[in-house]
C-alpha positions as CSV (number, residue, x, y, z in Angstrom):
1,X,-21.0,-11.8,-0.1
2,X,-21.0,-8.1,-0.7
3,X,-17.4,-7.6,-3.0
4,X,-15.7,-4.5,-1.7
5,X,-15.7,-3.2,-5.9
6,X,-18.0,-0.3,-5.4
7,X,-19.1,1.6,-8.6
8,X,-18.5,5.2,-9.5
9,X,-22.3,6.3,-8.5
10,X,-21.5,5.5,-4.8
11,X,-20.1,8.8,-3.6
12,X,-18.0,7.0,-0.8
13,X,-16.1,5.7,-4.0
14,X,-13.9,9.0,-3.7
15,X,-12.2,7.8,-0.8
16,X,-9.8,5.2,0.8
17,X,-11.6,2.4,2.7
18,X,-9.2,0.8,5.1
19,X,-9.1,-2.2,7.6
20,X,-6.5,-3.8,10.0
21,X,-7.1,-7.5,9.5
22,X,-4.4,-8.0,12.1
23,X,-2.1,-6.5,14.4
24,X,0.0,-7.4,17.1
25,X,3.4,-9.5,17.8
26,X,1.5,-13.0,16.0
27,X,0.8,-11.3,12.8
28,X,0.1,-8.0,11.2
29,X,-2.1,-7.0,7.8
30,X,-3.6,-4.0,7.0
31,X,-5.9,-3.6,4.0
32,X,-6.0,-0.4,1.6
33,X,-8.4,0.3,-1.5
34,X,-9.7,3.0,-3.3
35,X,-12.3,1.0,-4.8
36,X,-10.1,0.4,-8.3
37,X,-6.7,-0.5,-6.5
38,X,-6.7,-2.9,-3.3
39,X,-3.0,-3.6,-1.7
40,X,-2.6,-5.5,1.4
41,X,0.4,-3.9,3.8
42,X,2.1,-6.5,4.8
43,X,1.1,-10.4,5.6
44,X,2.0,-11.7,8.7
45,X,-0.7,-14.3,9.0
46,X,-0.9,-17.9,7.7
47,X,-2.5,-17.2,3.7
48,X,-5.5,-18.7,4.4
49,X,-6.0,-16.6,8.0
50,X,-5.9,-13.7,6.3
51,X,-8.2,-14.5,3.5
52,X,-10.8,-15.8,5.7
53,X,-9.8,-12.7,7.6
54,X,-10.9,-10.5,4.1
55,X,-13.6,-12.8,3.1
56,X,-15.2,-11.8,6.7
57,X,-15.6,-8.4,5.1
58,X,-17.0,-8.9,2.3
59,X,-13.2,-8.6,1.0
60,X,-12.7,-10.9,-2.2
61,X,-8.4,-11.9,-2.1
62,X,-8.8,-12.1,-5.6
63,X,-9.0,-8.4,-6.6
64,X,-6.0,-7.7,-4.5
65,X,-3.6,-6.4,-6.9
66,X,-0.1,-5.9,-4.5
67,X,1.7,-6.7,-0.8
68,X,3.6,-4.2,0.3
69,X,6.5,-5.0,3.0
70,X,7.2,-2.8,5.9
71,X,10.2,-5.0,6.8
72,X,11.4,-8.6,7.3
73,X,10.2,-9.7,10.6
74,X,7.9,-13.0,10.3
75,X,4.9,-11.4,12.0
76,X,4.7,-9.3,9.0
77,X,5.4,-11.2,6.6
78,X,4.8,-15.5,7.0
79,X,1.9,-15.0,4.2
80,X,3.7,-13.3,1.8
81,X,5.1,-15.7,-0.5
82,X,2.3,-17.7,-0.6
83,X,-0.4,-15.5,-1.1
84,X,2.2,-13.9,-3.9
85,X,2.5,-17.5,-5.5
86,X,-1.6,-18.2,-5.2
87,X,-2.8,-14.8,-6.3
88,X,-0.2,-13.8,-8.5
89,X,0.6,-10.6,-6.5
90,X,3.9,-8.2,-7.0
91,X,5.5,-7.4,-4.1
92,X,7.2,-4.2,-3.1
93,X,10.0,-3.9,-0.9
94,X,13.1,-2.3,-0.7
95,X,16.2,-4.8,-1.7
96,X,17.9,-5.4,1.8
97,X,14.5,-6.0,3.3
98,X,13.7,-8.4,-0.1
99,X,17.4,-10.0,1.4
100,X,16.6,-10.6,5.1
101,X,13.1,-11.8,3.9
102,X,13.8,-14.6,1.1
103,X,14.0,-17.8,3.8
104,X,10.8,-17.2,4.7
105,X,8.8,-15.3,1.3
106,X,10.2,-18.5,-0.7
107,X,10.5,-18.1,-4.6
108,X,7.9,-15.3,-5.7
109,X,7.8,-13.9,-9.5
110,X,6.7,-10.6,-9.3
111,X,9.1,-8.0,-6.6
112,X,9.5,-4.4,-7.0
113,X,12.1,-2.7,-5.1
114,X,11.3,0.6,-3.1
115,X,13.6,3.2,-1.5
116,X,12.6,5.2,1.6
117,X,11.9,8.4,0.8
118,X,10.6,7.9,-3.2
119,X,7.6,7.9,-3.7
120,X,5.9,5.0,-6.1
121,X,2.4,4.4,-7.6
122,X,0.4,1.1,-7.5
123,X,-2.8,2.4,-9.6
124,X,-4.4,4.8,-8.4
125,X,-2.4,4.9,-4.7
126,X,0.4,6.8,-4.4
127,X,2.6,5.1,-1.3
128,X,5.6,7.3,0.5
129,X,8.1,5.1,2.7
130,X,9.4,6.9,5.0
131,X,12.2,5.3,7.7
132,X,11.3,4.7,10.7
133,X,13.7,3.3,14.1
134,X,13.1,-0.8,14.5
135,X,16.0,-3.8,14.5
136,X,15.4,-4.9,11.2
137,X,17.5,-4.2,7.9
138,X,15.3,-1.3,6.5
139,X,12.1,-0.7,8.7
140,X,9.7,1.8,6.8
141,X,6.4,3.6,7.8
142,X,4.2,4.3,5.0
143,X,1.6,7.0,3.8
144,X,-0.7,6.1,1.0
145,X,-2.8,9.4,-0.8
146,X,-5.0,9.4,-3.3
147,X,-6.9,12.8,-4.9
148,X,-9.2,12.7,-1.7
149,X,-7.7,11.0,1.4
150,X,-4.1,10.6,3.1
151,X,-3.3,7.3,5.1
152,X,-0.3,7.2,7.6
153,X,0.8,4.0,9.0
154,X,3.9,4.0,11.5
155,X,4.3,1.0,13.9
156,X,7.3,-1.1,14.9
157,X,9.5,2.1,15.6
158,X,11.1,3.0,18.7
159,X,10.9,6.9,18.9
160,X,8.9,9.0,16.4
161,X,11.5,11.0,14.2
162,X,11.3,14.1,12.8
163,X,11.1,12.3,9.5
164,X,8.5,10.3,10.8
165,X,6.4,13.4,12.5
166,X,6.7,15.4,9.1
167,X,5.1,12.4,7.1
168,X,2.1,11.8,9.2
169,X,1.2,15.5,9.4
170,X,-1.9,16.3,7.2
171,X,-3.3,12.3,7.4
172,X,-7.0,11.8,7.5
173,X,-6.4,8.4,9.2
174,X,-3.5,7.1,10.8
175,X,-2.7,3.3,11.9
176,X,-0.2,4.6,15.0
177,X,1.8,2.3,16.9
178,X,0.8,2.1,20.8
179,X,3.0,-1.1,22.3
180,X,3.0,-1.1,26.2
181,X,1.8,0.9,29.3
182,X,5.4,1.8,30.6
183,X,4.9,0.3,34.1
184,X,3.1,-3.1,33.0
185,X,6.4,-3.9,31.1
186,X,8.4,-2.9,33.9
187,X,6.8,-4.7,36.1
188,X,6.0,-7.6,33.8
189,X,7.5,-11.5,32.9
190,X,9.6,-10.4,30.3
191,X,13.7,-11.1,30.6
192,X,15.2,-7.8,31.4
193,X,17.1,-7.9,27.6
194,X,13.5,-8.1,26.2
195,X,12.4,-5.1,28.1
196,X,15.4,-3.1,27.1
197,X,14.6,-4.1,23.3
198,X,11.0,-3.1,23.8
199,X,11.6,0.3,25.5
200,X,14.6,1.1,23.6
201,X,15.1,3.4,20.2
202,X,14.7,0.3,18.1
203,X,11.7,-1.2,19.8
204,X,8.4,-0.3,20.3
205,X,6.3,3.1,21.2
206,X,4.5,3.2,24.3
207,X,1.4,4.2,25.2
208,X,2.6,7.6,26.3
209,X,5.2,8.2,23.4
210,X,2.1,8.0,21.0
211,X,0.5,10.4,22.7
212,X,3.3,12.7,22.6
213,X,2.8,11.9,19.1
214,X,-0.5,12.4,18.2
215,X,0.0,15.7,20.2
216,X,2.4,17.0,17.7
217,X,0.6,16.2,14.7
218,X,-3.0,16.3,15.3
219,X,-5.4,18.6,13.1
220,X,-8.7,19.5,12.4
221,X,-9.2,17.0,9.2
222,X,-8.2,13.9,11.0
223,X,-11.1,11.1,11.1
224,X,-9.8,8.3,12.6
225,X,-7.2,6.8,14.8
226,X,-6.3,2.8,14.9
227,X,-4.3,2.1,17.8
228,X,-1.7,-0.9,16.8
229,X,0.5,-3.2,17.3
230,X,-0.8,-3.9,21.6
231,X,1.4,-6.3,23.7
232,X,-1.2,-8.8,24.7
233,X,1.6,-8.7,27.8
234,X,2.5,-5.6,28.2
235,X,-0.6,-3.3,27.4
236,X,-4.2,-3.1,27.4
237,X,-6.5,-1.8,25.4
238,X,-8.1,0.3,27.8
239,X,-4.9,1.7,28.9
240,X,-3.6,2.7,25.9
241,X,-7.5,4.5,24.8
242,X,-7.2,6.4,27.7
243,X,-3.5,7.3,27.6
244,X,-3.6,8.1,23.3
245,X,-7.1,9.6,23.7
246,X,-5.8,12.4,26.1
247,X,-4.0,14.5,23.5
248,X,-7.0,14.8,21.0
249,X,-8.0,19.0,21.2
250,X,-8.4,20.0,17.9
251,X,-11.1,17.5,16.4
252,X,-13.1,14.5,17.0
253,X,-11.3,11.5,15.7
254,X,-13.4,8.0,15.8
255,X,-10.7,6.2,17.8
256,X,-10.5,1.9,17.8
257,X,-7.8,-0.6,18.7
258,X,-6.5,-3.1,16.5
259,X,-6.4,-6.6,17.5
260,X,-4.7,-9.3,17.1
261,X,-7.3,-12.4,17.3
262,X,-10.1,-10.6,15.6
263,X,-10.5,-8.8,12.0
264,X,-11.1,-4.4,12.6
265,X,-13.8,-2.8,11.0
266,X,-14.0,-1.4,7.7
267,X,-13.4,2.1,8.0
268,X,-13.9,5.1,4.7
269,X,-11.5,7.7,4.7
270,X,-12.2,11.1,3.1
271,X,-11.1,14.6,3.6
């Protein structure tokens, strides 16, 4: 098994490598490392799921350092506690999330509280929560920078923000919520309360609202797109590649889908 340590020789060493172990309404992880630091965002999968999940690419769990929590729903965080307890991982959150979450994180040793909108340091990453619009206690997107390489990540949020727009300007990659094709939820099973939730400022972006979104903040030095966070009901992967894909003019961004049965690819991100 190839260890994801890579040693300072390796010039792809200067960057972040990045890789969606999960995504979707059954469970989200992302994993972020600049080769010295590793930190998972969030752990919505059973513990061992998503260490299989890592150990598929070559990822060892043990040289994950931190979880970070985007917010208290159980898709994104049922591994928490108990890859915490195993690993002896902190945990970052901010305290009302760290409130709505205890029934399910269980006892864990190690939590740092974050606020959205300061900035805090785990080794060499530097991570900015920013608020974003979801029904949960404190919902936050996240960026995470190092010297070479900018990260956004903004799913579970019902309309992109000006606060949300301003922080994933400049990102080399960005993890960007695309829920449901409009007319397929419309038209779909879901109980009309469940569609309004899903459509509404507190729910989920469509297809077309991240393209409105990409629009606004595209730019020449951004490498890659990871389309998250699909309704395996409501949405397609083709569907929301051909909607998101539509408002790329300005560069030539390697452009994937996040799944929610399968691990993504590793993917380098550099300036």
């Amino acid at each position: 098994m190839i260890s994801h340590k890579l040693t300072n020789t390796n010039p792809r060493s200067h960057g972040i490598t990045l890789c969606v172990l999960a995504s979707g309404s059954r469970g989200n992880a992302i994993y972020i490392s600049d080769h010295n630091t590793s930190i998972l965002i969030d752990a919505g999968l059973s513990g061992i799921e998503i260490q299989r999940r890592m150990e598929s690419r070559g990822i060892d769990p043990k040289q994950i350092d931190a979880i970070v929590v985007s917010h208290e729903h159980r898709d994104h965080i049922q591994g928490v506690g108990i890859l915490a307890r195993r690993f002896g991982l902190t945990v970052y959150m901010s305290e009302d999330t760290c409130k709505a979450a205890a029934p399910i994180l269980g006892k864990v040793e190690n939590i740092q509280h974050f606020e959205c909108g300061t900035g805090f340091s785990i080794g060499q990453l530097f991570l900015h929560p920013f608020s974003v619009s979801h029904d949960s206690v404190d919902p936050a997107g996240f960026t995470v920078k190092t010297s070479s390489a900018k990260i956004g990540i903004a799913t579970d949020l019902g309309i992109a923000t000006a606060m949300v727009k301003t922080h994933l300007k400049n990102c080399n990659s960005l993890i960007l919520e695309a829920n449901h094709d409009p007319a397929m939820l419309e038209n779909g099973p879901y109980p009309w309360p469940l569609k309004q939730r899903v459509q509404g400022r507190s729910g989920h972006l469509s297809n077309h609202a991240s393209k409105n979104l990409l629009r606004e903040i595209e730019h020449h030095n951004l490498t890659h797109i990871v389309l998250a966070h699909l309704s395996e009901t409501n949405n397609t992967p083709e569907k929301a590649l051909a909607e998101v894909s539509g408002a790329i003019t300005l560069c030539n961004p390697d452009i994937s889908v996040a799944r929610q049965e399968e691990c993504g690819e590793l993917l380098h991100v550099t300036t």
